[in-house]
C-alpha positions in Angstrom: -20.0 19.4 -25.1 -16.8 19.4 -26.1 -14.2 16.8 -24.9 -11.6 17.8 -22.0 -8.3 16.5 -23.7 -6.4 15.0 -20.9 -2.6 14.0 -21.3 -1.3 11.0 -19.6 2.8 10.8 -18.9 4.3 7.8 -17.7 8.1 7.1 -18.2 7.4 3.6 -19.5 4.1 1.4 -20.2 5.7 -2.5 -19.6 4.3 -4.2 -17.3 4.6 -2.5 -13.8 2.3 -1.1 -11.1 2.3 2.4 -12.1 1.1 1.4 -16.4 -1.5 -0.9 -14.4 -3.0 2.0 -12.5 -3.6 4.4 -15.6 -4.9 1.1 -18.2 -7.0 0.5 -15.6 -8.2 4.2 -14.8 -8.6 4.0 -19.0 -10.3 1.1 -19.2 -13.7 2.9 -17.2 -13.1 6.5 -18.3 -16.2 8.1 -19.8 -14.6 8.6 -23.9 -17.7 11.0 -24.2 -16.3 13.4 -22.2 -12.5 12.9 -22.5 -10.1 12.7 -25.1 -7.1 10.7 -23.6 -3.5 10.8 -24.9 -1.0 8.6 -23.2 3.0 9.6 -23.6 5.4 7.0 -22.8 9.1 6.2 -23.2 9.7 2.5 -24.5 9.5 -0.3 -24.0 5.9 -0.3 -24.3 3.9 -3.6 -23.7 2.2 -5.4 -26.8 -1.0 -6.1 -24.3 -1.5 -2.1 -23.5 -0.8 -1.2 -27.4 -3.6 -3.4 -28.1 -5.8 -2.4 -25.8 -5.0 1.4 -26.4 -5.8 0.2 -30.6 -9.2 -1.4 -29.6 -10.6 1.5 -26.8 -9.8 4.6 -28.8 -6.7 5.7 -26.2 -4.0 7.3 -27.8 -0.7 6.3 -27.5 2.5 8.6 -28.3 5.9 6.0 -28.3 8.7 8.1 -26.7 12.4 7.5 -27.0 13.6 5.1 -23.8 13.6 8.0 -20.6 16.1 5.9 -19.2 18.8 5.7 -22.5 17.9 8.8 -24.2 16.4 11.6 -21.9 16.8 14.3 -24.1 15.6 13.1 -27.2 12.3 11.5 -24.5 12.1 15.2 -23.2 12.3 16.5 -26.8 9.3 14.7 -27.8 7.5 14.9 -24.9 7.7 18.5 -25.2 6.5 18.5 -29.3 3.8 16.6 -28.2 2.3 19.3 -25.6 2.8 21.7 -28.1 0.8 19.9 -30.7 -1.8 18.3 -28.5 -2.1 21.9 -26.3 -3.9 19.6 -24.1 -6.4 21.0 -21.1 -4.7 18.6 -18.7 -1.3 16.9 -18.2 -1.4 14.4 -15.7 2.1 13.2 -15.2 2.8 9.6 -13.2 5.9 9.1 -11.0 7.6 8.8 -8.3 10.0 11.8 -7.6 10.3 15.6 -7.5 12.8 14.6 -10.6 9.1 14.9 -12.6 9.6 18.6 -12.3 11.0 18.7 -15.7 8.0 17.2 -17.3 5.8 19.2 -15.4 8.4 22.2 -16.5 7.4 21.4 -20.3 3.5 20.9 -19.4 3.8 25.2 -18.4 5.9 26.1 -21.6 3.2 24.9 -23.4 0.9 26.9 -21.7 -1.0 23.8 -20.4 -3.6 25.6 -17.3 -4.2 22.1 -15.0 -0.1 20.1 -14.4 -1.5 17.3 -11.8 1.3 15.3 -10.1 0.6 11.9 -9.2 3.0 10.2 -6.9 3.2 6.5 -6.6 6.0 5.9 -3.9 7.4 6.4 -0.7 11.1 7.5 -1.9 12.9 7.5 -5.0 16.7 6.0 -6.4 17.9 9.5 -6.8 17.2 11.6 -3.6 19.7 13.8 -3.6 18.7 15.6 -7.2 15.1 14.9 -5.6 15.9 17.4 -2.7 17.7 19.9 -5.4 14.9 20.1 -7.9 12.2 19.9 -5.2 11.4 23.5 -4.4 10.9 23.9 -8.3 8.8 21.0 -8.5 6.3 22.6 -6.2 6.1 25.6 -8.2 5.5 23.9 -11.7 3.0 21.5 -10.4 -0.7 23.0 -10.3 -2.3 19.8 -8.6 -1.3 17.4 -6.3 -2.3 13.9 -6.1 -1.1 10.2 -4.4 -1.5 6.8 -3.9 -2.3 7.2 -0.3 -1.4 8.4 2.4 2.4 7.6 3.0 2.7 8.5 -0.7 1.3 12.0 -0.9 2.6 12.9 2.5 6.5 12.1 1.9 6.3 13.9 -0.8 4.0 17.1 -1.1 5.0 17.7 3.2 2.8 21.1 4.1 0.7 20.7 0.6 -2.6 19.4 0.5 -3.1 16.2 -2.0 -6.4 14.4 -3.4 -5.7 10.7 -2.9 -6.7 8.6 -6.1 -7.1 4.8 -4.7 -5.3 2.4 -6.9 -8.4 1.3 -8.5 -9.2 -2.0 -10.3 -11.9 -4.8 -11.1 -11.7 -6.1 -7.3 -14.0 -9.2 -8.0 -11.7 -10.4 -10.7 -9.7 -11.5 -8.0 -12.0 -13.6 -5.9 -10.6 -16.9 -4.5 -11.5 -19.6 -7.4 -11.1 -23.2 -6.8 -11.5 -24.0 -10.4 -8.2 -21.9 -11.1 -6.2 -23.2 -8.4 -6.5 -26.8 -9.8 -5.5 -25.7 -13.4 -2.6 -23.7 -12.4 -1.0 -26.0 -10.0 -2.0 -29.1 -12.6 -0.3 -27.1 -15.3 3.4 -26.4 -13.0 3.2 -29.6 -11.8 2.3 -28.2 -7.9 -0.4 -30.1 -7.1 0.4 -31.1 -3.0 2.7 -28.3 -2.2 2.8 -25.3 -0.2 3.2 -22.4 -2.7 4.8 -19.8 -1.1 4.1 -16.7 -4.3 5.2 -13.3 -5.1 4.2 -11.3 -7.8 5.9 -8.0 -8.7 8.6 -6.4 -11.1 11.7 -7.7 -10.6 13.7 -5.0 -9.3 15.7 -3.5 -6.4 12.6 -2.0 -4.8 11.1 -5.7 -4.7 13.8 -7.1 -3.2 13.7 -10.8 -4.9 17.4 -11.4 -4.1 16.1 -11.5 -0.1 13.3 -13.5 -1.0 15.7 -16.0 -2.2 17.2 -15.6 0.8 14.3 -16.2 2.7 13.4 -19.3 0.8 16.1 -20.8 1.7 15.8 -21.2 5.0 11.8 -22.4 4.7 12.8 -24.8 2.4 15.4 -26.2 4.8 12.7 -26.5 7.7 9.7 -27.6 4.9 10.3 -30.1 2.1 6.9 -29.5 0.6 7.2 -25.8 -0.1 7.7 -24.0 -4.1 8.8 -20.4 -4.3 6.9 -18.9 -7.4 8.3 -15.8 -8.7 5.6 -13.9 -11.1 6.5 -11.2 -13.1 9.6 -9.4 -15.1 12.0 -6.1 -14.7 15.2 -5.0 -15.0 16.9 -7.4 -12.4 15.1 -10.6 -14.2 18.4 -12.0 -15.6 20.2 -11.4 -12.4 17.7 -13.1 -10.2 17.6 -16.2 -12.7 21.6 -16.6 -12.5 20.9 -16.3 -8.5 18.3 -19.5 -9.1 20.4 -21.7 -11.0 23.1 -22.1 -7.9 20.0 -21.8 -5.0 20.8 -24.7 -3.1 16.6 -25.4 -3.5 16.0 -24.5 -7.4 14.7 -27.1 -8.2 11.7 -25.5 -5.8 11.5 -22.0 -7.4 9.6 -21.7 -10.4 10.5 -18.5 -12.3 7.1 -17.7 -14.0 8.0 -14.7 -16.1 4.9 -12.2 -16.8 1.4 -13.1 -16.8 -1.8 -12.1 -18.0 -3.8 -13.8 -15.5 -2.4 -13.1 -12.5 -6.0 -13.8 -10.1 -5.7 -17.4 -11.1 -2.0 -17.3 -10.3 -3.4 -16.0 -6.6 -5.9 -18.7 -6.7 -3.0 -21.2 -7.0 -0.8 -20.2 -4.2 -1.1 -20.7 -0.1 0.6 -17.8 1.2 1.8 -14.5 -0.3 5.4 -12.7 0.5 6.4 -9.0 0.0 9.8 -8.1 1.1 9.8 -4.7 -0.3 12.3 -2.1 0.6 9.5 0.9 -0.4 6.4 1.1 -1.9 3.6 3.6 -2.2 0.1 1.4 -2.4 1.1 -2.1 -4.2 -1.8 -2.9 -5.7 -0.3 -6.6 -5.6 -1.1 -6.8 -1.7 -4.6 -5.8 -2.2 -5.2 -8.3 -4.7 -3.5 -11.4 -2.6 -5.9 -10.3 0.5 -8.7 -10.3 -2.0 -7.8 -14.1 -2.7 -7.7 -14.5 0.9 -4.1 -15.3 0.9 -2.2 -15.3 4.3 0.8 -12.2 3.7 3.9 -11.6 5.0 5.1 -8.4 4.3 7.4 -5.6 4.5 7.0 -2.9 7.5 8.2 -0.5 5.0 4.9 -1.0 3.0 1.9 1.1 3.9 -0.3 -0.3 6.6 -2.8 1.7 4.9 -4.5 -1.5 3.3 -4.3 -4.4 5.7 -7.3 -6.2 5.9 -5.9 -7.6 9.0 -4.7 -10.7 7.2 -1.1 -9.7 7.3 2.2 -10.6 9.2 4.6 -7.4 9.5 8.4 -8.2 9.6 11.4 -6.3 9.0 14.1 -6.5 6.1 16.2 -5.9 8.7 15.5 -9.1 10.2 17.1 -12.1 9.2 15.7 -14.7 6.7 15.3 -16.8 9.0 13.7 -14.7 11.0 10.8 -14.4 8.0 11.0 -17.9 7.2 9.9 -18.7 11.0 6.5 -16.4 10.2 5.9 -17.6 7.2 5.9 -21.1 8.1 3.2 -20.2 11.3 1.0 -19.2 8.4 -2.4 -20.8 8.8 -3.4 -22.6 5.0 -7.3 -22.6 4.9 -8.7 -22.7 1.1 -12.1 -23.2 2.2 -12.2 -20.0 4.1 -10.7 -18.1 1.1 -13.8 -17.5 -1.3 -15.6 -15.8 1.7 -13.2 -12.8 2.3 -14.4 -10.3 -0.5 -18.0 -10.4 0.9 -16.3 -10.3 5.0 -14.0 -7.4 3.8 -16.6 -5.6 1.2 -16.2 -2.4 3.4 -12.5 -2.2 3.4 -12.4 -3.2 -0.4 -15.0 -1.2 -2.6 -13.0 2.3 -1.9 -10.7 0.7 -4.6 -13.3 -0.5 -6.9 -12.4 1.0 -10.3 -15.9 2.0 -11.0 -16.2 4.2 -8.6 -12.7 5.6 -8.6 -12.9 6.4 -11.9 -15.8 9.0 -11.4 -13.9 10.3 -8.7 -11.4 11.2 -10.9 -13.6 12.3 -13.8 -15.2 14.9 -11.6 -11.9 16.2 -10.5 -10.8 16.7 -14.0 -14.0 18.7 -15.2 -13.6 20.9 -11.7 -10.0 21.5 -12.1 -11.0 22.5 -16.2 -14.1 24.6 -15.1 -11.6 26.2 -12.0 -9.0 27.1 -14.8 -10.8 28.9 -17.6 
């Protein structure tokens, strides 16, 4: 049989939520069937440029989509024509993707597949211009979840693809906990943790914020910051005059981020949008207590988190997080107590989701 070539487009491939999703998706695809080509814009991380070497992925580099769009476009477009792939299946977040798709149906490709990972976008107003023309480039529609898809595809239907990853990997470990906590020199405190790219859409400069004022009420509470992004240098100058920073530990990016879980006692989101962060679903799987942004999907609570507003005040926050109950005992059992709510992301079985839908949407389009 001969292999469905599949094109994968993603703006960037560093370390974000979006480049997690499709490594993982790649990690469990069946390489009999497909022949998968990833496009990205720089910067590119070293970790998915190995594992793209050592699993037979192809990766195409792309010029940066955020300081040279044309020349990004250029390419991207060169490499549809060479590749005349069977299926383009382009990540983001907007309608603005319209022009990628745009390129996907110069080049003739049958199956253009949207995949939107968000709830809004930085740019809405070109999102509302080039939106009636996104709908007519795009073939195949597909989400997050539910908030996702239906902000943005409104009277069209949409498959939702979970977020899918090795769920156990993420079971509460004791082991872990000690090592990390020995290792940043946290071994009695309350570690209050976020992970996530350090960005506007995070919203790290509240969290600081919001530190503050449990810090003021706690003595024995750390703020550990995991992760990188484009307002990393911004949110370290913030640290150096936080009247606590001796408390925050800026931890940069990670490779092991489930024993990083392992290591804290409650987990804080104070997004201002998201589509399905996969960060939350990993926390819960640790068993952490989380307090978390009402503009994230309620989609996957596991009934282990505390709501608030970022309208509220930090104080506010800091009074919830603080009622948090601590209970590391109890944290190892939640993945067997919340197996139900959990395996519909398990990347095994997402993964043949997908594949099926690929070889439908090929056989469909001949």
């Amino acid at each position: 049989m001969k292999k469905i070539k599949v094109g994968i487009v993603t703006n960037k491939l560093d370390v974000n939520g979006i480049s997690g999703v499709i490594i993982n998706y790649c990690k469990y695809i069946n390489l009999d069937k497909f022949n998968i080509t990833i496009m990205a814009g720089i910067p590119i991380s070293e970790q998915y440029k190995e594992f793209a070497k050592n699993n037979k992925i192809n990766i195409k580099i792309l010029a940066s989509y955020e300081k040279k769009r044309i020349k990004y476009l250029y390419q991207l477009f060169k490499a549809f024509k060479q590749e005349k792939f069977d299926i383009v299946h382009i990540h983001g977040n907007s309608a603005n993707c319209a022009i990628e798709l745009f390129l996907a149906f110069l080049t003739k490709v049958k199956v253009r597949i949207m995949h939107i990972h968000n709830t809004r976008n930085n740019h809405p107003i070109l999102h509302k211009i080039i939106y009636p023309f996104f709908n007519l480039v795009c073939t195949d529609r597909f989400a997050c979840g539910e908030k996702a898809g239906s902000w943005i595809y409104g009277k069209y239907d949409f498959t939702i693809i979970p977020n899918g990853f090795d769920t156990k990997k993420f079971i509460f470990d004791n082991e872990s906990r000690i090592r990390v906590r020995k290792e940043l020199k946290i071994n009695d405190k309350i570690v209050i943790g976020h992970i996530g790219r350090i960005n506007y859409q995070k919203n790290q400069e509240y969290l600081l914020d919001i530190f503050n004022e449990v810090a003021k009420k706690n003595k024995d509470t750390i703020l550990l910051l995991v992760g990188t992004g484009p307002d990393y240098e911004k949110i370290k100058d913030l640290i150096s005059i936080h009247p606590y920073k001796d408390r925050i530990i800026l931890y940069g990016e990670s490779n092991d981020t489930a024993s990083i879980y392992s290591a804290m006692d409650i987990f804080v989101l104070p997004s201002r949008f998201e589509g399905l962060p996969i960060v939350l679903l990993e926390a819960q799987i640790s068993g952490l207590p989380c307090v978390v942004s009402d503009k994230v999907t309620k989609e996957l609570d596991f009934g282990n988190i505390k709501w608030c507003s970022i309208e509220d005040s930090p104080q506010e926050w800091a009074k919830v997080i603080l009622n948090q109950k601590i209970n590391t005992n109890e944290r190892i059992k939640v993945y067997d107590e919340k197996i139900n709510i959990i395996k519909k992301y398990q990347i095994e079985d997402n993964v043949k989701e997908l594949e099926n839908i690929y070889l439908n949407l090929v056989q469909k389009n001949k």
